[in-house]
N, C-alpha and C positions, 0 to 999 in steps of 0.2 A: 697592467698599469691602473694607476687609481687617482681621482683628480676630487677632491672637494669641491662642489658647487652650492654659490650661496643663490639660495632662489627667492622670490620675496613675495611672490604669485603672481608678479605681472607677467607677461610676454616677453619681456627683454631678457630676464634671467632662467625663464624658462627655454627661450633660444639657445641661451650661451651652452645652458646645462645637455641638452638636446646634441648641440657641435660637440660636446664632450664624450656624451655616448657614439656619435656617428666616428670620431677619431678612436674610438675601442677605449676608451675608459670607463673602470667600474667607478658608480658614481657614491659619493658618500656626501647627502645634501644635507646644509644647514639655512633655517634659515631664525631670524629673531623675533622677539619680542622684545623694541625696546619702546613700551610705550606708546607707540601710536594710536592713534583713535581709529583705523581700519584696520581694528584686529581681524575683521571677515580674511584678509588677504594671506594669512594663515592660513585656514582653509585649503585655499586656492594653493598653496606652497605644498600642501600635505599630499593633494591631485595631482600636481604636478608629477610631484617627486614618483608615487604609485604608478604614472602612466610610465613615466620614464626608467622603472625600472629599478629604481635605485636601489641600493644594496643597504643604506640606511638613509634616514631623515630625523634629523635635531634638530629641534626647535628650542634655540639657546633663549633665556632670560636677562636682559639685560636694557628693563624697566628701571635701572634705576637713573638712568636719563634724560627720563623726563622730571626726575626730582633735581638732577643736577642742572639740568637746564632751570628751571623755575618757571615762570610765567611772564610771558611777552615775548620771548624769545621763535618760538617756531610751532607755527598753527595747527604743525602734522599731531600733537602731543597736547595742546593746550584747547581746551574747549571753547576757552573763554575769545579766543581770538576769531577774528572773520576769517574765513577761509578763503582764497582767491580764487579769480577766475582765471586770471592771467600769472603769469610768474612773478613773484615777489618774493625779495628774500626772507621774508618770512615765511616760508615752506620751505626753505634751507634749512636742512637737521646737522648743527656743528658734528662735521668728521664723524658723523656714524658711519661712514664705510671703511672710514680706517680703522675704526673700534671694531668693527665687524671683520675685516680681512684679519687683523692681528690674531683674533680667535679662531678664525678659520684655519692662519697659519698654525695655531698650536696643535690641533686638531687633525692638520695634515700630516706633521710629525707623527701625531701619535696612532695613526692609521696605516702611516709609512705612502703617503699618497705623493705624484711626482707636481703636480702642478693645482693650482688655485684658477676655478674659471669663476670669472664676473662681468657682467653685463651690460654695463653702461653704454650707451650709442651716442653716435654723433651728436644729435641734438640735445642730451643733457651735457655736456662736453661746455656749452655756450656761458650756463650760467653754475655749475654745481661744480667747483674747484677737486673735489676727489671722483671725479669722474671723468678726468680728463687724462691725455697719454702721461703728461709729464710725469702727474703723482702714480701712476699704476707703475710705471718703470721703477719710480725713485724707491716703491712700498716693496714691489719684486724683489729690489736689490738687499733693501733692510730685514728682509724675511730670508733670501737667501743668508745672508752672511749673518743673523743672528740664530739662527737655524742648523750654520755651518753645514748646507747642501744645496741641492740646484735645486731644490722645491721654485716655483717660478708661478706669477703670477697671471695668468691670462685673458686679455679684455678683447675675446675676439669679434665685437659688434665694434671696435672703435670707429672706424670709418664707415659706418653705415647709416644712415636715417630711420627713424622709427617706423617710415611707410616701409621701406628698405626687409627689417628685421621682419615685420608680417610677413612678406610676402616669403622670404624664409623660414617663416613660425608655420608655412601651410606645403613647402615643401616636405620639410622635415616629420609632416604632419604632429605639431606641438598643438592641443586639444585649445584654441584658443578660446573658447567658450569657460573654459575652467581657473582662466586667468583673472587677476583680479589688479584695479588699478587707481581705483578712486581715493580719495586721501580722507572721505568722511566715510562715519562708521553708518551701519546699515546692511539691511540683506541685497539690495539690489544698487547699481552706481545710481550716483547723484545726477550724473548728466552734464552737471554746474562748475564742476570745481577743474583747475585748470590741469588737474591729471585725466579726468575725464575729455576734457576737449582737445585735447592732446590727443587721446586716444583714438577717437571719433574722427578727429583730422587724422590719421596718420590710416585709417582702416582708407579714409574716403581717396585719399591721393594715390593708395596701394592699392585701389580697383576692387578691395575684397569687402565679402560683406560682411557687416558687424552681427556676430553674434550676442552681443552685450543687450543687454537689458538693461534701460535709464529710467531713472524718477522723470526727469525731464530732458 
């Protein structure tokens, strides 16, 4: 069996990919470039994928969305914008995850792989509209039938919380130290920005300890 896994160097899709291996799938990881300002999490995507074995890892391009977006639009891509501490839609990246599964689904095709894992958890579920059950079902189904096979999309963190998914990222033993999740560029997290505090809370309510390195 063979399952595409999009990893992005955080912990969540390093999980999902991790459940992919533990179910006997050979793994064939992508993850992108489209733009962002922590290209470091690349990196982080590149560990992953080596610790977990993977039988390939691509790192697809598809920077050119941050020119289609423009400027004002989403902070993760625009320098020029404040970066929050808290959640604002402005750290919304229009349907990159549907731009990203699309590709993933071609990808699966042409590997001949049975199923798509992706990562998303409960609590992005709240505010990121392609991260939630409805759109994974509705994207599974357009990828099955445009595909014309059971290729099938699978989000299996959906009912879990980010403290939830660590305390699974240390079962599985997923290297969380090699995870990466700040949304500012840099060698080490910001500490500040509200994927970092996210982070930090979800290590603190899961009992485990943070091996992350903050600026602040």
């Amino acid at each position: 069996m063979k399952a595409v896994c999009l990893i992005s160097g955080g912990p969540d899709s390093a999980v999902a990919a991790a459940l992919a291996k533990r179910e006997g799938y050979e793994l064939y990881c992508l993850s992108f470039n489209y733009g962002q300002l922590a290209s470091k999490e690349l990196e982080s995507a590149k560990k992953i994928a080596q610790s977990l074995g993977a039988k390939e890892h691509r790192v697809v391009d598809i920077s050119f969305l941050r020119d289609l977006y423009g400027s004002g639009v989403t902070a993760l891509t625009d320098s020029s914008m404040r970066m929050p501490e808290q959640f604002e839609p402005s750290i919304i990246v229009p349907f990159r995850n549907g731009v990203m599964l699309s590709i993933a689904a071609a990808y699966a095709s042409s590997v001949g792989a049975e199923a798509i894992f992706y990562g998303p958890q409960l609590d992005d579920a709240k505010y990121y509209p392609d991260c939630r059950k409805e759109f994974v079902s509705a994207i599974s189904r357009a990828i099955s039938l445009g595909t014309d096979s059971r290729l099938q999309v699978k989000n299996p963190l959906a009912d879990m919380s980010k403290a939830e998914v660590l305390k699974l990222a240390v079962e599985l033993g997923v290297p969380l130290e090699q995870t990466w999740s700040c949304y500012c560029s840099g060698e080490i997290h910001c500490g500040r920005c509200e994927s970092c505090r996210n982070r930090k809370n979800a290590f603190r309510v899961a009992g485990i300890s943070d091996p992350t390195i903050y600026l602040e």
